[in-house]
C-alpha positions as CSV (number, residue, x, y, z in Angstrom):
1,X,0.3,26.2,4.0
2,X,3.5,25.4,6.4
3,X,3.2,22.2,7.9
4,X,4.6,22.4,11.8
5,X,6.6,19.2,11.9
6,X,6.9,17.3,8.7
7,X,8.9,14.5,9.9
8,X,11.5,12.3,8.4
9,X,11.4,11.3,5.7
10,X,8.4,13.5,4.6
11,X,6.2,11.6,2.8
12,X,4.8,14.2,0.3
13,X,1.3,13.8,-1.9
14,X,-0.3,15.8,-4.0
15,X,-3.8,14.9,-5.5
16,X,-3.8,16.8,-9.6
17,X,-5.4,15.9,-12.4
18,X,-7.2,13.2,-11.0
19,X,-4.1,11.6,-9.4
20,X,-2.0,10.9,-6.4
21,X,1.6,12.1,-7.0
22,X,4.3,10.4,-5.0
23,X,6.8,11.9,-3.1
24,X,6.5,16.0,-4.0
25,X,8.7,16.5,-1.4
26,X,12.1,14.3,-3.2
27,X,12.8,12.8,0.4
28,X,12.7,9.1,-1.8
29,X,14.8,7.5,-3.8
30,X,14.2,5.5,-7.2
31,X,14.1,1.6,-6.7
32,X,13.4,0.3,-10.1
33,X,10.2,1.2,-11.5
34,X,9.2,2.7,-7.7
35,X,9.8,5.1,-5.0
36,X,11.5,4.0,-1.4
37,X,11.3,6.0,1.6
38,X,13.7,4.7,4.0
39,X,12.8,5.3,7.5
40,X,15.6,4.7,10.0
41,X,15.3,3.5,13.6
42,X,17.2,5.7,15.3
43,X,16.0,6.5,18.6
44,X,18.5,4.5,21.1
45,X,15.7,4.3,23.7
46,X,13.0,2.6,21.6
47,X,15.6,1.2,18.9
48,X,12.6,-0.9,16.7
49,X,10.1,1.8,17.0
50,X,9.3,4.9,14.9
51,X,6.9,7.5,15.1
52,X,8.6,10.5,13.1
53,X,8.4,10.0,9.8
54,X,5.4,12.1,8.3
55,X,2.9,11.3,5.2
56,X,2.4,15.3,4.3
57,X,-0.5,16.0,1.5
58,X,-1.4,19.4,-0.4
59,X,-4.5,20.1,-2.8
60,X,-6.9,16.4,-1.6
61,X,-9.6,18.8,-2.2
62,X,-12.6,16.9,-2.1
63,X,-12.7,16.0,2.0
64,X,-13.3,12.0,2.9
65,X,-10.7,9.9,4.8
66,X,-7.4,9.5,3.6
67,X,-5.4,6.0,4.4
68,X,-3.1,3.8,2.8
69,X,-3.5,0.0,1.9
70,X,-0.6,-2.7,2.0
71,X,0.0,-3.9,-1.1
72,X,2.7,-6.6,-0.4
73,X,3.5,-9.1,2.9
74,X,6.5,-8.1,4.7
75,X,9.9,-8.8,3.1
76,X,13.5,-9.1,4.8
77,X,16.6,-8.4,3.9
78,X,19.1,-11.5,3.4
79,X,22.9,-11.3,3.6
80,X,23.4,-14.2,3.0
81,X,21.4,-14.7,-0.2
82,X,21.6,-10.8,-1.1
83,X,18.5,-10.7,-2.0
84,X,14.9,-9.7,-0.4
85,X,13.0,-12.7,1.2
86,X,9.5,-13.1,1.6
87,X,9.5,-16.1,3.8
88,X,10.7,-17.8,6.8
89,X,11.9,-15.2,9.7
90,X,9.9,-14.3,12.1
91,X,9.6,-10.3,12.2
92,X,6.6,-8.6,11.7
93,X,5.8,-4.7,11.0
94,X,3.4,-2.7,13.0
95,X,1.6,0.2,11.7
96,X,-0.4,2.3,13.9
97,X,-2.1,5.4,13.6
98,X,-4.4,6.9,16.7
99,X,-6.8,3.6,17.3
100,X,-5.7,2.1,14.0
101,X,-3.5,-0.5,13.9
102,X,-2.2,-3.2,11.3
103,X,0.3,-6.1,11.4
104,X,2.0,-7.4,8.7
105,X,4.2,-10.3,8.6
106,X,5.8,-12.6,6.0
107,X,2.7,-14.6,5.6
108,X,-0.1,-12.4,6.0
109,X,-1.0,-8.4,5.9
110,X,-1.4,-8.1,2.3
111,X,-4.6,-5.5,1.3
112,X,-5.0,-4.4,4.8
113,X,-6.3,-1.1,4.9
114,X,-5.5,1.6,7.6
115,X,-6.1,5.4,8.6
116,X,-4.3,8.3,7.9
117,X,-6.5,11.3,8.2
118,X,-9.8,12.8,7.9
119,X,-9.9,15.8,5.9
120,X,-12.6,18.6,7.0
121,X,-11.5,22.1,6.7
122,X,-8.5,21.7,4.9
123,X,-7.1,20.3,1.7
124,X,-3.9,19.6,3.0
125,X,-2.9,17.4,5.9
126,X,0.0,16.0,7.7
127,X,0.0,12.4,9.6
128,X,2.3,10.7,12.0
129,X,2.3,6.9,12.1
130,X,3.7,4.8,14.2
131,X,6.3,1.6,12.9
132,X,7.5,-0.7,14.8
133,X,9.2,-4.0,14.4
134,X,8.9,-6.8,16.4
135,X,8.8,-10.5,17.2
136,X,5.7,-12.3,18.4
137,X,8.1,-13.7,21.1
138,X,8.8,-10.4,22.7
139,X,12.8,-11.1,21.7
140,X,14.7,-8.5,19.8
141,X,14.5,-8.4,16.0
142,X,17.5,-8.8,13.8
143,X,19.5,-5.7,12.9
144,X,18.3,-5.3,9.3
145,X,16.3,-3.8,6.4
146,X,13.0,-4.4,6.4
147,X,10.1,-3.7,3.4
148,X,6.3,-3.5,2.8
149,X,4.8,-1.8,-0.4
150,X,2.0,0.8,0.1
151,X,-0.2,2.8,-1.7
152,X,-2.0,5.9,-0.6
153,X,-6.0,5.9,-1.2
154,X,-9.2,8.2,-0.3
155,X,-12.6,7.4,0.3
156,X,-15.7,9.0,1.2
157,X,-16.9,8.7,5.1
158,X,-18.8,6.1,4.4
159,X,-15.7,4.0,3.3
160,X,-17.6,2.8,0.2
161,X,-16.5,5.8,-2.6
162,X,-13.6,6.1,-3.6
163,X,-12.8,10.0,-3.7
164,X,-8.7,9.8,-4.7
165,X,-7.8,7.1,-6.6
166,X,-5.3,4.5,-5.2
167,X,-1.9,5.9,-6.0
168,X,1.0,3.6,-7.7
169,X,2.5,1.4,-5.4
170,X,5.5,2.8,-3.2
171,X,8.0,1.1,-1.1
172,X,8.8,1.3,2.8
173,X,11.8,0.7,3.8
174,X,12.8,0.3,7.5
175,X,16.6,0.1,8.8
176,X,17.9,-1.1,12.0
177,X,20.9,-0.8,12.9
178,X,20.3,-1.0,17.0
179,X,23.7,-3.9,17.5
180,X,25.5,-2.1,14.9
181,X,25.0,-5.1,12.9
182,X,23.7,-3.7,9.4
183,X,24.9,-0.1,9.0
184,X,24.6,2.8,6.3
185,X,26.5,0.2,3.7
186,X,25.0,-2.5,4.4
187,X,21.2,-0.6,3.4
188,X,22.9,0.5,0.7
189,X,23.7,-2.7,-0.7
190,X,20.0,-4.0,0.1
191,X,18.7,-0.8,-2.0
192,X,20.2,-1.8,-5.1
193,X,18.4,-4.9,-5.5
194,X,14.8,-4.3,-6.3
195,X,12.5,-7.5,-5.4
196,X,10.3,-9.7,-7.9
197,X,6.9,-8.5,-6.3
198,X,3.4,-8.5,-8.4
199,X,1.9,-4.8,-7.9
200,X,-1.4,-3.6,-8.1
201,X,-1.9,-1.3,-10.9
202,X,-5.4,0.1,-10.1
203,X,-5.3,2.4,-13.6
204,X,-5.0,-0.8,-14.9
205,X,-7.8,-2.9,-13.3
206,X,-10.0,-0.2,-13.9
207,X,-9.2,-0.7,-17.9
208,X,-10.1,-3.9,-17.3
209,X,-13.4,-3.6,-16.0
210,X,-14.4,-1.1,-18.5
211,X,-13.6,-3.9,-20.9
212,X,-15.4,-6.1,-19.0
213,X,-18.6,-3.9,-18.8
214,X,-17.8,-3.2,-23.0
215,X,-17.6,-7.1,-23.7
216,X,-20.3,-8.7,-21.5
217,X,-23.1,-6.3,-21.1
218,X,-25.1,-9.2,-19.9
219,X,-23.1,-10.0,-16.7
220,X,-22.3,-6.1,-16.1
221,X,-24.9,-4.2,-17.7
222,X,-23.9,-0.5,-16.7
223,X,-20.8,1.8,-16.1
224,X,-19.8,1.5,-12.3
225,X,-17.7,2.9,-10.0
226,X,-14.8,0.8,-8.4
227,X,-14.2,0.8,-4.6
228,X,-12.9,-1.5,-2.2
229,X,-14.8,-4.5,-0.8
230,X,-13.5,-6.6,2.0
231,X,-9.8,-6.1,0.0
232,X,-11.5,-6.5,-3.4
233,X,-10.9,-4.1,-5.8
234,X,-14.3,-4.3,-7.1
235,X,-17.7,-2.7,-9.2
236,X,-21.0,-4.1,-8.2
237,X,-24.2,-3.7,-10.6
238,X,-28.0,-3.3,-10.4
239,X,-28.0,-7.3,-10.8
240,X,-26.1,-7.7,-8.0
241,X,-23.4,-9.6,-9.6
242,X,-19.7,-8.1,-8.1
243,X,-16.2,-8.2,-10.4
244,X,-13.2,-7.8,-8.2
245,X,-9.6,-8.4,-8.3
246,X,-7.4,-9.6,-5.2
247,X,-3.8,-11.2,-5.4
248,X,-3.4,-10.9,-8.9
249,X,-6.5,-12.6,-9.5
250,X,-10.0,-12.0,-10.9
251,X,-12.7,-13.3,-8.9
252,X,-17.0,-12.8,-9.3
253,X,-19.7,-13.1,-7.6
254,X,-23.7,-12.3,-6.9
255,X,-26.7,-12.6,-8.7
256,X,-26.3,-15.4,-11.6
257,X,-23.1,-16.0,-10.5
258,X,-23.6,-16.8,-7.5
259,X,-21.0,-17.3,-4.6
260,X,-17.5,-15.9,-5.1
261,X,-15.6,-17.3,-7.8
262,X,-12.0,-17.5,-8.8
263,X,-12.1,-16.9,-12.8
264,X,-8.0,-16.9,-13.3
265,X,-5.2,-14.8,-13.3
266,X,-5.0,-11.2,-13.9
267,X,-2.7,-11.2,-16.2
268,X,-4.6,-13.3,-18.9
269,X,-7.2,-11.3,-18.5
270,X,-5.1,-8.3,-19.2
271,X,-3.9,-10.6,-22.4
272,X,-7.7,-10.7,-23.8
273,X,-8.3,-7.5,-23.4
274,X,-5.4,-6.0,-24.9
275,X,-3.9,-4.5,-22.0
């Protein structure tokens, strides 16, 4: 199928063998262990907007709604310190798709979820979003690169089954160059340093909670499926009792349990289990 106007970059997915490839197209670039699509704001009339760049898929063949979910806060690049910081400026990011819309800033946006497409008589779709950069105080923002990590996901239309896995988390990098302040070189630079961000790695957590359901049959006393719950990533059971994992932690809740719970970090968990 040709798609009509693919955008740049084009964002390309395919869904095979039960996963969500990244970037079929090759219009990314490696950045450590990830993929970056850089999306430039070029447009000299609406300098900190963009609405051209495309997410294109091929072969989702199962229907439901296709959307993406942040997966980190909003991160800036620092001359001064050369490095990507996740605090203190005031920017934020604005994604919007049709009715949809999402901010995310340095402090907060992190497991927001957002729309992409619906899928109904096709397997393969194509998506404009917009992105735009801003500051609350209506001012200009800084000439600059800019970065949130994604990841692309599909659910029933009920929102509560997950049809596509979440795919690995992907970067989003946005350069403005609008007072020829932070040019081609200058991104370039930025791209080479890859930032000390925890991930979600869904394959992972779903490991984990197989383990979970393996090693306390009492708490979770039957294979379930995981889906997302008010930014949870998250199997619920005939006893009502929830397992869930959000900023790198592991939370519970229901039944027995009771109220939600923080039970530690991921990561130790991953250390019991052998992960």
């Amino acid at each position: 199928m040709a798609l009509a106007h693919e955008g740049q970059p084009n964002m390309g997915f395919a869904w095979r063998d039960g996963k969500i490839e990244i970037d079929i197209r090759r219009q990314g670039r490696v950045f450590g262990q990830h993929t970056a699509f850089v999306i430039p704001f070029t447009d000299a009339l609406s300098p900190y907007r963009m609405g051209d760049s495309g997410f294109t898929g091929i072969e989702f063949d199962q229907g439901g709604i296709l959307g993406y979910q942040t997966e980190t806060t909003l991160l800036k690049w620092s001359n001064e310190q050369s490095q990507w910081i996740r605090e203190g400026f005031p920017e934020q990011l604005v994604i919007s798709r049709l009715s949809d819309e999402n901010i995310v800033t340095d402090k907060e946006g992190n497991g927001l979820q957002g729309f992409l497409e619906k899928l109904t008589n096709s397997s393969n779709f194509e998506a404009h979003a917009i992105f735009r950069i801003q500051k609350p105080d209506g001012s200009s923002p800084d000439d600059g690169a800019y970065m949130v990590f994604i990841s692309i996901v599909g659910v029933d239309e009920t929102g509560e089954r997950i049809l596509y896995k979440p795919s690995d988390p992907f970067a989003l990098v946005f350069h403005i160059n609008a007072q020829k302040n932070f040019d081609s070189l200058a991104l370039s630079q930025a791209l080479n340093v890859v930032p000390e961000v925890k991930l979600n790695d869904y394959s992972r957590m779903d490991a984990l909670f197989d383990w979970a359901e393996s090693r306390y049959g009492q708490l979770f006393p039957h294979q379930a499926e995981s889906r997302f719950i008010f930014g949870y990533f998250a199997r619920c059971y005939d006893n009502s009792v929830c397992i869930g994992s959000k900023d790198n932690k592991i939370y519970t809740a229901g039944g027995i349990l009771g109220d939600i719970t923080e039970q530690g970090l991921i990561e130790d968990f991953y250390s019991q289990a052998g992960l």
